[in-house]
Structure formats: structure tokens, C-alpha cells
C-alpha positions as a printed Julia matrix, in Angstrom:
165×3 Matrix{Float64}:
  19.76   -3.67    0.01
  20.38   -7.08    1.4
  20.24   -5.68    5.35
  16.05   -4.79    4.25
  15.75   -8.58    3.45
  18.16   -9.79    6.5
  15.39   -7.45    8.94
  17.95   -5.37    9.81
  17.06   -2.14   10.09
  19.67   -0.06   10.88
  22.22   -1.28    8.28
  19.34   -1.27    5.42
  18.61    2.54    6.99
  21.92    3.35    6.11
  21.98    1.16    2.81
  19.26    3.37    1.43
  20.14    6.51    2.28
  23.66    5.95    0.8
  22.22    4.64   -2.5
  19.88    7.58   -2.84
  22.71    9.77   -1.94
  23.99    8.28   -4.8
  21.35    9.26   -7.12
  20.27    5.26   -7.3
  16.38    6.73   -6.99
  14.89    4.06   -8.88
  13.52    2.75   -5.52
  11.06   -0.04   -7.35
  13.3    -1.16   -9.56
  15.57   -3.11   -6.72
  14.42   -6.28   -6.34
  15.34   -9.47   -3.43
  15.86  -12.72   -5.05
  12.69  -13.74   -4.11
  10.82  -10.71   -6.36
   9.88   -8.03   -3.71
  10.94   -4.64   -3.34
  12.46   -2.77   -0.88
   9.01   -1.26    0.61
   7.25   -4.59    0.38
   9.76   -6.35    2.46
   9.77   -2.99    4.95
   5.96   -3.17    5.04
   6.3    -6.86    6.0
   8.85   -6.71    8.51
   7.76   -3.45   10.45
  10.42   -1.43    9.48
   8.55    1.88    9.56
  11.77    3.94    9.29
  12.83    2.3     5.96
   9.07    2.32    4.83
   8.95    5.79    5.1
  12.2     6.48    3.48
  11.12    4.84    0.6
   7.81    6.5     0.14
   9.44    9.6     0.28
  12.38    8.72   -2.47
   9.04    7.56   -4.31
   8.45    4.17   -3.93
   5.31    2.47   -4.93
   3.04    2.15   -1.68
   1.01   -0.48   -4.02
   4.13   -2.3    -4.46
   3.65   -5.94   -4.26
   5.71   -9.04   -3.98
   6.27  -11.82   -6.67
   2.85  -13.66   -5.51
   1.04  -10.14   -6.23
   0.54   -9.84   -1.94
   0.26   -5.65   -1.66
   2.36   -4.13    0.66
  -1.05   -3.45    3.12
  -2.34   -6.24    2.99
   1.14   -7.7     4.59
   1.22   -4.85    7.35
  -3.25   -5.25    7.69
  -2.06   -9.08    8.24
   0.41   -8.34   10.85
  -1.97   -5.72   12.47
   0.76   -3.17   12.04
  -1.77   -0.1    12.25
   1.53    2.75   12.1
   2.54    0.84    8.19
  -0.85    0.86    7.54
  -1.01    4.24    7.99
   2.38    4.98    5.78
   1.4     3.09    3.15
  -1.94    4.72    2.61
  -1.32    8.31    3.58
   1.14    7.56    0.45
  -1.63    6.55   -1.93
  -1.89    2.58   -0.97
  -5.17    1.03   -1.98
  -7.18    0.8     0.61
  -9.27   -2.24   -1.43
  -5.86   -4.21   -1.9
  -6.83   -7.3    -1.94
  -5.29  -11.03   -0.34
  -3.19  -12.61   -2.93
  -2.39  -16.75   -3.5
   0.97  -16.51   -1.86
   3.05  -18.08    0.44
   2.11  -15.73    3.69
  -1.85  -16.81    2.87
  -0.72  -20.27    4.82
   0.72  -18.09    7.77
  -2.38  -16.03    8.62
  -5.36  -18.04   10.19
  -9.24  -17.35    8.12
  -7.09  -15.73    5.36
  -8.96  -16.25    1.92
  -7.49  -15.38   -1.16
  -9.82  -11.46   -1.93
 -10.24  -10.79    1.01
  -9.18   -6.8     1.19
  -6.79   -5.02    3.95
  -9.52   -4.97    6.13
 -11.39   -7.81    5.68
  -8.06   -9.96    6.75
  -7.66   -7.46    9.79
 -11.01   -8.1    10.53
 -10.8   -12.17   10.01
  -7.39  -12.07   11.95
  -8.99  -10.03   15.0
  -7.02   -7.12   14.62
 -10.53   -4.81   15.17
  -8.91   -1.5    15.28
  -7.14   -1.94   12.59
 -10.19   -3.21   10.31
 -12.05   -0.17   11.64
  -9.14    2.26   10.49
  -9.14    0.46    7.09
 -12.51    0.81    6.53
 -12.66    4.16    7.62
 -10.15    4.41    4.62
 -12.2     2.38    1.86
 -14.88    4.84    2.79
 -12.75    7.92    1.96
 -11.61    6.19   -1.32
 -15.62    5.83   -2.3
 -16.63    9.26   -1.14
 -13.23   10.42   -3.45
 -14.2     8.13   -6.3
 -17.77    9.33   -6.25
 -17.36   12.8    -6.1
 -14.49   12.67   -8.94
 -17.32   10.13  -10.93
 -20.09   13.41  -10.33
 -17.9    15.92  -11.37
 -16.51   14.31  -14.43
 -20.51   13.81  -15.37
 -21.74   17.61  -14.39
 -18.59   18.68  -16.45
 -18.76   16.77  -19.8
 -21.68   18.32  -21.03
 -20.44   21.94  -20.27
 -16.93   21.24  -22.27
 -19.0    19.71  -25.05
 -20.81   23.23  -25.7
 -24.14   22.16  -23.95
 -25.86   24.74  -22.47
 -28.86   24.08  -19.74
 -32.58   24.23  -20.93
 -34.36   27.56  -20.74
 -30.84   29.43  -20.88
């Protein structure tokens, strides 16, 4: 898919669809020279189109590039709310974090940790940060709740019955 890499969107449009038509649905495995994927280099570029074709052939929407940047945190860094939105609706972590890779020079109070939001939020993108961490929220309300029911359950499918019962 060297049209995804060259930005071109239309050719890499049709580039994917005729390799899935082919049955070439190992979406991750495709790599650019440089060690990202398809959807990473979509996510970075604002393709949205291709992004979305991806994530529905199943790519990775954590998938990262060789320096370990997520996919997010490249459209969080670009302020592109609409890949944001892809790439979590599709299971992205919302806590991705900054990585130590080349982009880090290109974005100004970028820190290496800093999550999605917290580089929206350094960049000035302050919609965006608030979306994110409207997000983050979500994925703590989520993980708690799962956390609570895993606890209330254990003792119930370990025989344990409640006291005075």
C-alpha cells in the first residue's frame, strides 16, 4: 500500500479495497519501510476514509509505529478530533501514551507519557482534550465496574454463600 505512505488517498482507497477483495485481510501485518502500518500512517495523515476501512477489515486501532507512537496519540497531536473518534469508537486506548519518536520533535510541550489528551491539551487543541478525557473517563467507569463485578462474583462461583442464609 505504497499510495497510504505517498498521502494519497484515493489510490491507497482503492489499494485496500482491492487487496481485501483479494482475501489479503491480514491488515496489521503490512508494514512501510519505516515499521508502521497501514492505520498508523492513515491516523497520521488524516485519511479518515482509509482509517475507517481498515478498522472495519480489523485493523488494530492501538496500532503503533516502529518508535511505539499509538495511532491516537498521532491524530490527538494533529488535533484531528473525526480520527480520534475512529480510532476509539474501535477500541483505541484512550490512556495511549506519547512515545520517544521522531514526531515528539514536531509537536511543541510534547513530553514523552504524556497521554492523547494530555498532548491535545499541551498543544491547545481544548476540544479535543475535553473529548479525550471524556473518553479516559468512560474507560475508568468500564474498568471499575468490570473490577466490582469480577469481586461480587468470585465468591458466588467459589460456593460461598452470604451470612445468615
Amino acid at each position: 500500500m505504497a499510495s497510504v505512505e505517498a498521502g494519497d488517498e484515493a489510490g491507497a482507497l482503492s489499494d485496500l479495497r482491492e487487496m481485501l477483495s483479494r482475501g489479503d485481510t491480514e491488515v496489521d501485518a503490512a508494514r512501510t519501510r519505516h515499521g508502521c502500518s497501514a492505520l498508523w500512517i492513515a491516523a497520521s495523515s488524516g485519511l479518515h476514509r482509509i482509517a475507517q476501512e481498515l478498522l472495519m477489515a480489523g485493523a488494530d486501532p492501538n496500532a503503533a509505529s516502529e518508535d511505539g507512537e499509538a495511532a491516537l496519540v498521532a491524530a490527538a497531536g494533529d488535533g484531528d478530533e473525526l480520527m480520534c473518534q475512529l480510532l476509539l469508537e474501535a477500541g483505541a486506548d484512550p490512556f495511549a501514551a506519547v512515545a520517544k519518536g521522531k514526531r515528539l520533535m514536531g509537536w511543541r510541550n510534547a513530553r514523552p507519557g504524556q497521554t492523547a489528551r494530555e498532548l491535545a491539551e499541551a498543544i491547545g487543541f481544548g476540544g479535543l482534550a475535553s473529548y479525550l478525557a471524556e473518553w479516559e473517563r468512560r474507560h475508568r467507569a468500564s474498568a471499575e465496574r468490570e473490577a466490582l463485578e469480577g469481586f461480587c462474583e468470585a465468591p458466588a462461583a467459589q460456593g460461598a454463600r452470604p451470612r445468615g442464609i
